[in-house]
C-alpha positions as CSV (number, residue, x, y, z in Angstrom):
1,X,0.9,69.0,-117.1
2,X,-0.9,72.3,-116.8
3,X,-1.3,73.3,-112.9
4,X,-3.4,76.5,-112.5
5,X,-2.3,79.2,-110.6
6,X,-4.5,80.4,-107.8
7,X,-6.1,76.9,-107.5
8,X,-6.1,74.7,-104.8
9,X,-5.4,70.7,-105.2
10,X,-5.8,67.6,-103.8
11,X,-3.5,64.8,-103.4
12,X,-6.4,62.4,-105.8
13,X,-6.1,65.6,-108.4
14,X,-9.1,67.6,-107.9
15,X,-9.2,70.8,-107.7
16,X,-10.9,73.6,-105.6
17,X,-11.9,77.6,-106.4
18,X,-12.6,79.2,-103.3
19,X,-15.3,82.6,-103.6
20,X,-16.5,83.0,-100.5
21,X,-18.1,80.1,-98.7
22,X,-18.2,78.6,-101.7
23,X,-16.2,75.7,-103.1
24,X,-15.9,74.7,-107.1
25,X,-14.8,71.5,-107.4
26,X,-13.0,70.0,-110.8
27,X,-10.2,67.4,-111.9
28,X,-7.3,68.5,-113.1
29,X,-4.9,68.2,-116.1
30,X,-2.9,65.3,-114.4
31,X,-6.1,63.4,-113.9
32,X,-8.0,64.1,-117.5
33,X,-4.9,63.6,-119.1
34,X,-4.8,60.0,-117.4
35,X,-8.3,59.2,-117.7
36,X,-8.1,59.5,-121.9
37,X,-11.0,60.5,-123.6
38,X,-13.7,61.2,-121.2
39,X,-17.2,59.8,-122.3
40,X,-19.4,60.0,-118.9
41,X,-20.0,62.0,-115.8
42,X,-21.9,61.0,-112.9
43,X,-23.0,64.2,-110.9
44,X,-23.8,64.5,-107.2
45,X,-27.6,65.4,-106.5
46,X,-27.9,69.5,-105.3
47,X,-28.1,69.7,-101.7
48,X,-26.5,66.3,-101.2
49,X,-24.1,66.6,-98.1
50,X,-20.4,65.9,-98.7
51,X,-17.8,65.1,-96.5
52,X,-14.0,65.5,-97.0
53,X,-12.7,62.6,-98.8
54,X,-16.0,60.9,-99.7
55,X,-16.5,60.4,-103.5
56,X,-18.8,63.4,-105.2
57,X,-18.5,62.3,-108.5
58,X,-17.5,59.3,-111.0
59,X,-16.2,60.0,-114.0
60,X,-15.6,57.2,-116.6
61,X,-13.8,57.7,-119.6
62,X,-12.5,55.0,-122.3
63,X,-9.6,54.0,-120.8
64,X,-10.8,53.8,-117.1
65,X,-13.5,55.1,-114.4
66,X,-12.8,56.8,-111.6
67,X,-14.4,58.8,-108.3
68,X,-13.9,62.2,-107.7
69,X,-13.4,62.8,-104.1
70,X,-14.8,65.9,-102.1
71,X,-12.2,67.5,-100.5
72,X,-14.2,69.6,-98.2
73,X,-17.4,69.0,-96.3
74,X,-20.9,71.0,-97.4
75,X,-23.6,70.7,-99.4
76,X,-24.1,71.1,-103.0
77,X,-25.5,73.8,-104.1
78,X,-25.2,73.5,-107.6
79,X,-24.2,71.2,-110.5
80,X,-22.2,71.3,-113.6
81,X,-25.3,70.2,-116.1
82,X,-23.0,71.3,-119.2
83,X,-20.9,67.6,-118.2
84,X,-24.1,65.9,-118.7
85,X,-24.5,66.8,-122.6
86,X,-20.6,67.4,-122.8
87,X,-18.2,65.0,-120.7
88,X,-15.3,65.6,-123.0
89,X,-14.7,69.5,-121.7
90,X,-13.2,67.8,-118.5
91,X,-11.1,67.0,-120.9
92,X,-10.7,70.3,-123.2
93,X,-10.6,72.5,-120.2
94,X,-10.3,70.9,-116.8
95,X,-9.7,74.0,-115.5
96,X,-12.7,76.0,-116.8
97,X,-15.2,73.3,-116.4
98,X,-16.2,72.5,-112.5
99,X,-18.3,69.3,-111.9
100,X,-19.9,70.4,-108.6
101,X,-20.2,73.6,-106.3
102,X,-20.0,73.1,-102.5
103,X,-21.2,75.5,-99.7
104,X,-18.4,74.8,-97.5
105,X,-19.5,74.4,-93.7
106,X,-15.6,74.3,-92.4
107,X,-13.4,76.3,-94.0
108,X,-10.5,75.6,-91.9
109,X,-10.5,72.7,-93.9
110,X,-8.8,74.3,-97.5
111,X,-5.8,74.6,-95.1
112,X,-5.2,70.9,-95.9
113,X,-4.7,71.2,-99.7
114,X,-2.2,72.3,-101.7
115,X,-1.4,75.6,-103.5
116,X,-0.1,75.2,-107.1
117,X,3.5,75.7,-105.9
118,X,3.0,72.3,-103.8
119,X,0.7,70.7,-106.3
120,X,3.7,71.3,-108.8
121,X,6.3,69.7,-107.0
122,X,3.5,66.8,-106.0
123,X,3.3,65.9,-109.6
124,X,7.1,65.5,-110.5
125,X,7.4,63.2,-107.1
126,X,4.4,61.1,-108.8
């Protein structure tokens, strides 16, 4: 499994990029690579509020659907409308392709995820 370096992850394999007070959120490998061939993306709404832990996304691919949890609170500020014409780059290049971008409102929160050092060691406990 590819982990990015520089990335933050979740414990449900998302994935956040932190510039600023802003928050892009994605899947990673481990999770595309489980999911199989990805064939639909649900998108959250801009300016829908998140919270930590509440689902932002579905994604549904042949094998299986499944949410994509928000691992910060905010708001969206902007969508990944390329997913909509494309699902299948989630699976190409998780790592280039975001699903949602989040205007954080705690910050203190990213303290809770993991860097790629711990995501690493994560996966080969999974």
């Amino acid at each position: 499994m590819n982990v990015e370096k520089g990335l933050l992850y979740t414990k449900d394999h998302e994935w956040v990029k932190v510039d600023g007070n802003t928050a892009y959120i994605g899947i990673a490998d481990f999770a595309q690579s489980n999911l199989g061939d990805i064939v639909y993306v649900e998108l959250p709404e801009e300016d829908d509020e998140v919270s930590a832990k509440d689902s932002i996304a579905s994604v549904e691919s042949v094998k299986a659907a499944a949410e994509v949890f928000s691992p910060v609170d905010g708001t969206v500020v902007e969508i990944n409308e390329d997913l909509d014409d494309d699902p299948g780059l989630l699976n190409k290049a998780p790592y280039e392709h975001w699903i949602a971008k989040v205007e954080l409102s705690d910050k203190s929160q990213l303290d809770e995820l993991m860097n790629d050092a711990e995501y690493t060691e994560f996966l080969k406990e999974a």
